[in-house]
KOLKE-992542 format. One record per atom (N, C-alpha, C): chain; residue number from 1; atom name; z, y, x. Coordinates in Angstrom, 2 decimals. Each point is the difference from the previous one (the first is absolute). Last residue first. Example, Ala and Ser with C-alpha at 12.3 -4.5 7.8 and 13.67 -1.06 7.14 Angstrom:
BEGIN
> kette, nr, atom, pz, py, px
> A, 2, N, 7.08, -2.25, 12.85
> A, 2, CA, 0.06, 1.19, 0.82
> A, 2, C, 0.73, 1.09, -0.77
> A, 1, N, -0.07, -5.72, 0.29
> A, 1, CA, 0.00, 1.19, -0.89
> A, 1, C, 0.00, 1.20, 0.90
This chain:
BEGIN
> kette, nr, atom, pz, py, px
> A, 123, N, 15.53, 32.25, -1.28
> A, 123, CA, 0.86, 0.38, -0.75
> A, 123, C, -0.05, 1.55, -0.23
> A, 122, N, -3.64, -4.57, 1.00
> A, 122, CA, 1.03, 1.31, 0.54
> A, 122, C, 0.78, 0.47, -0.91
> A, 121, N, -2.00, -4.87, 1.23
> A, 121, CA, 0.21, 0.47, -1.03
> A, 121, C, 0.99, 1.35, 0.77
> A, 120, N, -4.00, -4.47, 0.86
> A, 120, CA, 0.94, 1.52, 0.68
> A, 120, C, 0.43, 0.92, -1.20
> A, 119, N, -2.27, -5.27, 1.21
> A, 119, CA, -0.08, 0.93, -0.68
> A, 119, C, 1.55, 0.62, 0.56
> A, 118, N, -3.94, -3.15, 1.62
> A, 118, CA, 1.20, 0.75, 0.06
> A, 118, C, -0.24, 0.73, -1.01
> A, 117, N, -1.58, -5.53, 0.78
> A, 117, CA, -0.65, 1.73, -0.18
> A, 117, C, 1.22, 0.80, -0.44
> A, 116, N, -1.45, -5.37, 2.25
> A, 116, CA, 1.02, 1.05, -0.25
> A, 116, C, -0.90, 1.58, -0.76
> A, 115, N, -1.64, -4.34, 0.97
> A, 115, CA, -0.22, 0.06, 1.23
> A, 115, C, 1.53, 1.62, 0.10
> A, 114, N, 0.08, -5.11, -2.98
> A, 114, CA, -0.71, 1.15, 0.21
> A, 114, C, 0.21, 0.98, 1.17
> A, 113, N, 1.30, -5.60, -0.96
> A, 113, CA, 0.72, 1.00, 0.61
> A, 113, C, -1.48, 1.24, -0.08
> A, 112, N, 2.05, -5.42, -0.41
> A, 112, CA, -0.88, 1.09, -0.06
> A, 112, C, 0.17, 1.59, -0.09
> A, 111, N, 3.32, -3.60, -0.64
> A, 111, CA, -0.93, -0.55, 1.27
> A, 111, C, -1.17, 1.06, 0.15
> A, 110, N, 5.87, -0.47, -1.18
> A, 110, CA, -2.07, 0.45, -0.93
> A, 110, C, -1.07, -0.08, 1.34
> A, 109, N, 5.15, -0.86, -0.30
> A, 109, CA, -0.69, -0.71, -0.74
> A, 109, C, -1.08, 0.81, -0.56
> A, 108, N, 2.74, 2.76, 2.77
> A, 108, CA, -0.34, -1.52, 1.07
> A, 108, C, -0.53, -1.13, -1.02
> A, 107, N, 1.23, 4.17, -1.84
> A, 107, CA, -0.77, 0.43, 0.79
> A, 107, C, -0.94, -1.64, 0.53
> A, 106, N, 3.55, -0.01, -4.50
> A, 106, CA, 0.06, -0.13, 1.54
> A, 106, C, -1.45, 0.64, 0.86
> A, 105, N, 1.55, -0.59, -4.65
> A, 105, CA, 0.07, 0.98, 0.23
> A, 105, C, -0.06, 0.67, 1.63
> A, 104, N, -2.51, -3.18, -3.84
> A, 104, CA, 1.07, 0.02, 0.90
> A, 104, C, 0.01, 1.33, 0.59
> A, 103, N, -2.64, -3.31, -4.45
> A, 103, CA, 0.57, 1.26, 1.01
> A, 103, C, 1.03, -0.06, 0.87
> A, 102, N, -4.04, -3.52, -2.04
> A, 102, CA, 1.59, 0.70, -0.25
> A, 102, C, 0.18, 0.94, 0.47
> A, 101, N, -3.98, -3.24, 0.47
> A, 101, CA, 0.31, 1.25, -1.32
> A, 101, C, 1.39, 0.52, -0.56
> A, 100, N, -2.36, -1.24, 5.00
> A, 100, CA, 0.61, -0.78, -0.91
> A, 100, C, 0.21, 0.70, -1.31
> A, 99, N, -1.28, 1.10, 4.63
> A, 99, CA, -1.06, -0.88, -0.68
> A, 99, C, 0.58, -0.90, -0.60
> A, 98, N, 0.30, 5.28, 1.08
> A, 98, CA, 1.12, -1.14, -0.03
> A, 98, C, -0.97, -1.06, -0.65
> A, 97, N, -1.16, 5.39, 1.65
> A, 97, CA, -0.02, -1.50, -0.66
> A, 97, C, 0.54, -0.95, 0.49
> A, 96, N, -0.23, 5.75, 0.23
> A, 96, CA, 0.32, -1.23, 0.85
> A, 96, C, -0.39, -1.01, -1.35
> A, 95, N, 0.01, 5.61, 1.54
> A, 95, CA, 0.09, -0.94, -1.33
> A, 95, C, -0.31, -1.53, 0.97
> A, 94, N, 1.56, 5.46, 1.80
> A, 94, CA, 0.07, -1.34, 0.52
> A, 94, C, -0.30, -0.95, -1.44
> A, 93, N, 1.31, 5.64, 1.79
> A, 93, CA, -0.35, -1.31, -1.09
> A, 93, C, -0.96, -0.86, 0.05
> A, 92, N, 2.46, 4.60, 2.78
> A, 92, CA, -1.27, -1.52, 0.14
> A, 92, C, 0.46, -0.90, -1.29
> A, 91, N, 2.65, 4.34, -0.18
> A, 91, CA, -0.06, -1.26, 0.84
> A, 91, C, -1.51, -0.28, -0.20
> A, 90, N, 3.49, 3.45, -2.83
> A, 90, CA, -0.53, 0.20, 0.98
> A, 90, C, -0.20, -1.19, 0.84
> A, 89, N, 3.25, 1.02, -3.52
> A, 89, CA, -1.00, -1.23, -0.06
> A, 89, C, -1.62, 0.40, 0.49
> A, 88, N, 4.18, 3.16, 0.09
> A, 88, CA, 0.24, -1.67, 0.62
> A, 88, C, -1.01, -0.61, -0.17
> A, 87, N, -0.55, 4.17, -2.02
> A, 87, CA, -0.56, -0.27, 1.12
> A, 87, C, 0.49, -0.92, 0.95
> A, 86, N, -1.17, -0.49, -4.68
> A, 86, CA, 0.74, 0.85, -0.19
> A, 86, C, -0.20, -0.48, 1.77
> A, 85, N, -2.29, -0.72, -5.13
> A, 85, CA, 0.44, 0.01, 1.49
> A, 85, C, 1.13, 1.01, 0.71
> A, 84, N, -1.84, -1.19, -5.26
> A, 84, CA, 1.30, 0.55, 0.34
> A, 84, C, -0.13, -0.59, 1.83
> A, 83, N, -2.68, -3.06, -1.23
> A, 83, CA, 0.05, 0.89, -0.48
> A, 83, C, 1.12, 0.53, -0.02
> A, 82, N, -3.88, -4.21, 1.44
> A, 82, CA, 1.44, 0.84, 0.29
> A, 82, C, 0.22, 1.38, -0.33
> A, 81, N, -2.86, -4.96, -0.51
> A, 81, CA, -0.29, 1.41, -0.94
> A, 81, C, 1.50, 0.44, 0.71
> A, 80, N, -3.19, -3.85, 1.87
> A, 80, CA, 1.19, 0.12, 0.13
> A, 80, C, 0.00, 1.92, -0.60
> A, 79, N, -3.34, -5.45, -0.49
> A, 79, CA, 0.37, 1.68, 0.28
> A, 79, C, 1.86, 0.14, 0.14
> A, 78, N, -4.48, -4.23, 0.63
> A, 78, CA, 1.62, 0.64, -0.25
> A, 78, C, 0.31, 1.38, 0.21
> A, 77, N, -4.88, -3.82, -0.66
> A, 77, CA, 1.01, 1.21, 0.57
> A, 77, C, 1.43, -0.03, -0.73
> A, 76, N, -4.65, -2.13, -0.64
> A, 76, CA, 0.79, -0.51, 1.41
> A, 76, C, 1.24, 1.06, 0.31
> A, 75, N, -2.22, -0.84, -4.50
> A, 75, CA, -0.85, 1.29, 1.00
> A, 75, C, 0.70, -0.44, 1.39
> A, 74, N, 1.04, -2.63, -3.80
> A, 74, CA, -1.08, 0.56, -0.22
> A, 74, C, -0.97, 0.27, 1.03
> A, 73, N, 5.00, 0.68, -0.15
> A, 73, CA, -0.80, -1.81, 0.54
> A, 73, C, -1.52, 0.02, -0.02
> A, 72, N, 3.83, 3.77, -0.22
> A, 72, CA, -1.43, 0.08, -1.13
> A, 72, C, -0.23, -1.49, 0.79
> A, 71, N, 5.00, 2.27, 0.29
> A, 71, CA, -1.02, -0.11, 0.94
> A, 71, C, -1.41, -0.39, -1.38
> A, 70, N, 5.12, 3.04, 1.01
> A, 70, CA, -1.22, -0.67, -0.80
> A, 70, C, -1.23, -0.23, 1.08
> A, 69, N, 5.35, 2.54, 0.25
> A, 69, CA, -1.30, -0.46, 0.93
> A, 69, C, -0.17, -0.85, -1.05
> A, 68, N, 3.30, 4.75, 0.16
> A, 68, CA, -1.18, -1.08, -0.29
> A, 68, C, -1.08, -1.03, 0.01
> A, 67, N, 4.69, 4.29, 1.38
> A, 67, CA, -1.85, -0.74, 0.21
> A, 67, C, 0.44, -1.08, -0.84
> A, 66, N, 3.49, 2.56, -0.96
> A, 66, CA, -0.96, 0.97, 0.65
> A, 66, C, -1.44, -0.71, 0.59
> A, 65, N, 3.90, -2.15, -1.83
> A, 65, CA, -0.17, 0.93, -1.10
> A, 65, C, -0.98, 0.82, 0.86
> A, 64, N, 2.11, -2.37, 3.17
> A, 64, CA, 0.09, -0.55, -0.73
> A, 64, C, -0.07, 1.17, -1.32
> A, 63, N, -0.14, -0.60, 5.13
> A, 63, CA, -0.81, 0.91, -0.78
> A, 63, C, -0.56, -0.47, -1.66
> A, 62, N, 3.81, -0.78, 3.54
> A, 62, CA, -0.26, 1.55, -0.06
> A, 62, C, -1.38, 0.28, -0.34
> A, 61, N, 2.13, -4.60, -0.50
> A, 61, CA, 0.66, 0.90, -0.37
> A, 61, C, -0.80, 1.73, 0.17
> A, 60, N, -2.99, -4.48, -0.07
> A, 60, CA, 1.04, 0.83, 0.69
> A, 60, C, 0.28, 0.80, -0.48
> A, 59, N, -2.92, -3.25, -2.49
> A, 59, CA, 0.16, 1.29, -0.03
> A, 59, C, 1.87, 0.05, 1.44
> A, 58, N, -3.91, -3.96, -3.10
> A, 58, CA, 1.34, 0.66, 0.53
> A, 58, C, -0.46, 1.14, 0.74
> A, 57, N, -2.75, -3.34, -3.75
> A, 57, CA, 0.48, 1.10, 0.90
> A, 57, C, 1.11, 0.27, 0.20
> A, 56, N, -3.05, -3.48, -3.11
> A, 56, CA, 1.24, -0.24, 0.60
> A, 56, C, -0.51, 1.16, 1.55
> A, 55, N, -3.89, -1.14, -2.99
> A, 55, CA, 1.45, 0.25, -0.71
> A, 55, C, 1.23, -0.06, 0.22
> A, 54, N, -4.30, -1.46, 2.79
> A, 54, CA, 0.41, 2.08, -0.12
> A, 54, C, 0.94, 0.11, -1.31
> A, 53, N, -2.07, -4.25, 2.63
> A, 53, CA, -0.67, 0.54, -1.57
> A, 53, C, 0.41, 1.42, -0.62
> A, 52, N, 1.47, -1.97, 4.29
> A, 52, CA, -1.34, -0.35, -0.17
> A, 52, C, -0.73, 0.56, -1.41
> A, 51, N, 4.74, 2.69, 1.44
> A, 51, CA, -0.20, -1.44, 0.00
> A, 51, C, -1.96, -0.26, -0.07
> A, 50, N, 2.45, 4.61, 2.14
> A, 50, CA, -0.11, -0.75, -1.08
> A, 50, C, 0.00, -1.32, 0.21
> A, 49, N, 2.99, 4.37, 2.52
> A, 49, CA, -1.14, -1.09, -0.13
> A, 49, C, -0.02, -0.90, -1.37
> A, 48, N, 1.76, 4.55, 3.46
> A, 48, CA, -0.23, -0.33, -1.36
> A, 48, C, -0.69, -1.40, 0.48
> A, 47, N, 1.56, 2.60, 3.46
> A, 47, CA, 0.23, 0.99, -1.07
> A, 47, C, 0.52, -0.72, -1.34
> A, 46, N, 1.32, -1.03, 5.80
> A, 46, CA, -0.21, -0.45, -1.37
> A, 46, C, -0.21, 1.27, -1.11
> A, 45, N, 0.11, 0.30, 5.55
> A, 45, CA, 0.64, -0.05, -1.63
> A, 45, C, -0.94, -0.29, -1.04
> A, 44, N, 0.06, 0.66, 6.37
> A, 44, CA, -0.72, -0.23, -1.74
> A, 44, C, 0.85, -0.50, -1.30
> A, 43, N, 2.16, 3.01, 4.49
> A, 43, CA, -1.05, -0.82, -0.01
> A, 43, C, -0.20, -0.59, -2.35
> A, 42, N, 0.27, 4.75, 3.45
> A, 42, CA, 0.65, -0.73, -1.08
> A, 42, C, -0.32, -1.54, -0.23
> A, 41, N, -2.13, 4.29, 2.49
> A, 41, CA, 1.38, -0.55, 0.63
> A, 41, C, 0.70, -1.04, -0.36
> A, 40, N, -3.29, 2.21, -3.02
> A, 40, CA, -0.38, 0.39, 1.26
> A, 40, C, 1.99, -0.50, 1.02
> A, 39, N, -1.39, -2.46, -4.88
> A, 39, CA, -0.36, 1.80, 0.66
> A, 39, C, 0.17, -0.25, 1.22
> A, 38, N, -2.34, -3.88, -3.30
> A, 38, CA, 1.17, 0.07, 1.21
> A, 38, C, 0.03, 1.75, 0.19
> A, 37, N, -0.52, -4.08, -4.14
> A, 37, CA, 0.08, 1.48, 0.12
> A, 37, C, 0.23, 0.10, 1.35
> A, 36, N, -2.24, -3.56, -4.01
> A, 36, CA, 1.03, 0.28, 1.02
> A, 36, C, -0.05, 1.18, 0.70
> A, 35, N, -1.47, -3.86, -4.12
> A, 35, CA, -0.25, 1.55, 0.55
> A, 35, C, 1.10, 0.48, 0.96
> A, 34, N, -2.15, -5.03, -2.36
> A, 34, CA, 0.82, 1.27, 0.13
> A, 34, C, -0.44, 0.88, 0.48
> A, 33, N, -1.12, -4.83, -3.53
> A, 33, CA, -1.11, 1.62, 1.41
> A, 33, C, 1.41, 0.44, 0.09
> A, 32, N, -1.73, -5.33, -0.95
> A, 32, CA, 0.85, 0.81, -0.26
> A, 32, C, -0.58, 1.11, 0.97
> A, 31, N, -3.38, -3.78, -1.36
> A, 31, CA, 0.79, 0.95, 1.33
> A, 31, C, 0.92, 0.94, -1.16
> A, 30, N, -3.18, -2.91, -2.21
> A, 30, CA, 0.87, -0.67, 1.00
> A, 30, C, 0.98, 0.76, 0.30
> A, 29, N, -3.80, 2.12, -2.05
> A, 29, CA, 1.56, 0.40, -1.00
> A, 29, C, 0.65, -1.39, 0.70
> A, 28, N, -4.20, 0.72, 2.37
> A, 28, CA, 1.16, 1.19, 0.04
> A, 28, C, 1.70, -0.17, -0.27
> A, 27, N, -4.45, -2.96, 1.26
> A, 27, CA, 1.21, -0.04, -0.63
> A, 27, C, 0.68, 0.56, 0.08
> A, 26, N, -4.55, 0.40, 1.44
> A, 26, CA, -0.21, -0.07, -0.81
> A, 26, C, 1.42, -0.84, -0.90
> A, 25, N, -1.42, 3.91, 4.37
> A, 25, CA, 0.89, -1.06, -0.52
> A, 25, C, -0.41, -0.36, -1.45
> A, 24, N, 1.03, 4.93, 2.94
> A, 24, CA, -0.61, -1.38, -0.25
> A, 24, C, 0.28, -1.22, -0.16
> A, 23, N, 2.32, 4.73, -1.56
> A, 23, CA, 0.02, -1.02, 1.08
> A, 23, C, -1.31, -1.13, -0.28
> A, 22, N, 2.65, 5.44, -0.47
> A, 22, CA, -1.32, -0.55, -0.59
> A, 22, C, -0.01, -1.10, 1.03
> A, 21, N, 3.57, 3.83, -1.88
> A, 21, CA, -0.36, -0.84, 1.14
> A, 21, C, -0.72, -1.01, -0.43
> A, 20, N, 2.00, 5.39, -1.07
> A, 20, CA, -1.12, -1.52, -0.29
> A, 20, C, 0.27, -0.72, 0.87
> A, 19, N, 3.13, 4.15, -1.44
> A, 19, CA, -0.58, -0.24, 0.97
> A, 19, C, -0.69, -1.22, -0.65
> A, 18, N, 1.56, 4.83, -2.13
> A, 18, CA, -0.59, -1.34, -0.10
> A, 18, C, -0.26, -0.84, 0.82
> A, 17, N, 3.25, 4.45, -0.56
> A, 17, CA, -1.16, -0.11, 0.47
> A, 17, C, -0.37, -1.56, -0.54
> A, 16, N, 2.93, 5.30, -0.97
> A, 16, CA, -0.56, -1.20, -0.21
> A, 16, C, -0.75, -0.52, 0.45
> A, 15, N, 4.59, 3.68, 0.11
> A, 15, CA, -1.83, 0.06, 0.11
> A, 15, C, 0.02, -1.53, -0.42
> A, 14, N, 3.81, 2.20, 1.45
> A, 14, CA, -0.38, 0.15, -1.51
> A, 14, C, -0.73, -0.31, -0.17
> A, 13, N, -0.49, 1.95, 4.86
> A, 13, CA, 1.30, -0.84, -1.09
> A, 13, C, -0.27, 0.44, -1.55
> A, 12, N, -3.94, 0.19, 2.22
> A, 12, CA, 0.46, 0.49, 0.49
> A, 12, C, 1.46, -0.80, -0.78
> A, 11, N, -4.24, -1.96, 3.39
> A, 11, CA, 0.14, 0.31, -1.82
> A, 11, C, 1.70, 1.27, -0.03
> A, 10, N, -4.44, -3.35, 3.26
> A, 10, CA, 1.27, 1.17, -0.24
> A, 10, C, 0.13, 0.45, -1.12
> A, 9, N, -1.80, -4.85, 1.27
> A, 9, CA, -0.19, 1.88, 0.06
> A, 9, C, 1.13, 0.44, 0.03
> A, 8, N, -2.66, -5.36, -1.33
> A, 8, CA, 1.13, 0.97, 0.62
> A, 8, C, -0.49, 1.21, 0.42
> A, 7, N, -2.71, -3.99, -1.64
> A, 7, CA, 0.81, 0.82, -1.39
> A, 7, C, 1.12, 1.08, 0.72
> A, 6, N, -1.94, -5.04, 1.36
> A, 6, CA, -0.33, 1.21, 0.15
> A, 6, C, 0.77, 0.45, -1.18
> A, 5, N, -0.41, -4.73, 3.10
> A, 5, CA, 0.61, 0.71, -1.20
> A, 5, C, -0.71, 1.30, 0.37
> A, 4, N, -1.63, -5.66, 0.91
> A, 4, CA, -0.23, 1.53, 0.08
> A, 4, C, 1.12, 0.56, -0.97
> A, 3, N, -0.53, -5.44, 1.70
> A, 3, CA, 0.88, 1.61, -0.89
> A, 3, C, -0.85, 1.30, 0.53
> A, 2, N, -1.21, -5.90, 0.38
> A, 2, CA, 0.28, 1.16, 0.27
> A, 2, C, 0.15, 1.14, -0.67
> A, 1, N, 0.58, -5.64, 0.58
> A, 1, CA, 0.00, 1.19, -0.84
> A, 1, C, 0.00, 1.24, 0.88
């Protein structure tokens, strides 16, 4: 499987962004998806992740009620809708696959891995 993500910028606090992550592959809804976060010094965190079929999401505490992740099977993709930003959640964002249809929250259980896209949130 491979990940492309896009969708990152600058945005201002309060603001809103959409990230994608678009994977090849003709067994998407297989692969559990997360999303992961590294800032600058910080090492990588856990955002969000779905299950294979995308009705089962979790959500880290600090961005719980504020992003959103849905994926389309359809379309090879997983999005990540983040809103109310705010400038902690300043990082490289990171979407990943798990070649299992569960979720985890672990970094070290995903085998695949997008190439990252930053997003920057000013205040």
């Amino acid at each position: 499987v491979q990940l492309q993500a896009s969708g990152g910028g600058l945005v201002q606090a309060g603001g809103s962004l959409r990230l994608s992550c678009a994977a090849s592959g003709r067994t998407f809804s297989s692969y559990a998806m997360g999303w992961f976060r590294q800032a600058p010094g910080r090492e990588r965190e856990f955002v969000g992740a779905t299950t294979g079929s995308g009705t089962i999401t979790i959500y880290a505490d600090s961005v719980k009620g504020r992003f959103t992740i849905s994926r389309d099977n359809a379309k090879n993709t997983v999005y990540l809708q983040m809103n109310s930003l705010k400038p902690e959640d300043t990082a490289v964002y990171y979407c990943a696959a798990r070649s299992t249809g569960s979720y985890s929250k672990r970094a070290s259980e995903y085998l695949y891995w997008g190439q990252g896209t930053l997003v920057t949130v000013s205040s």
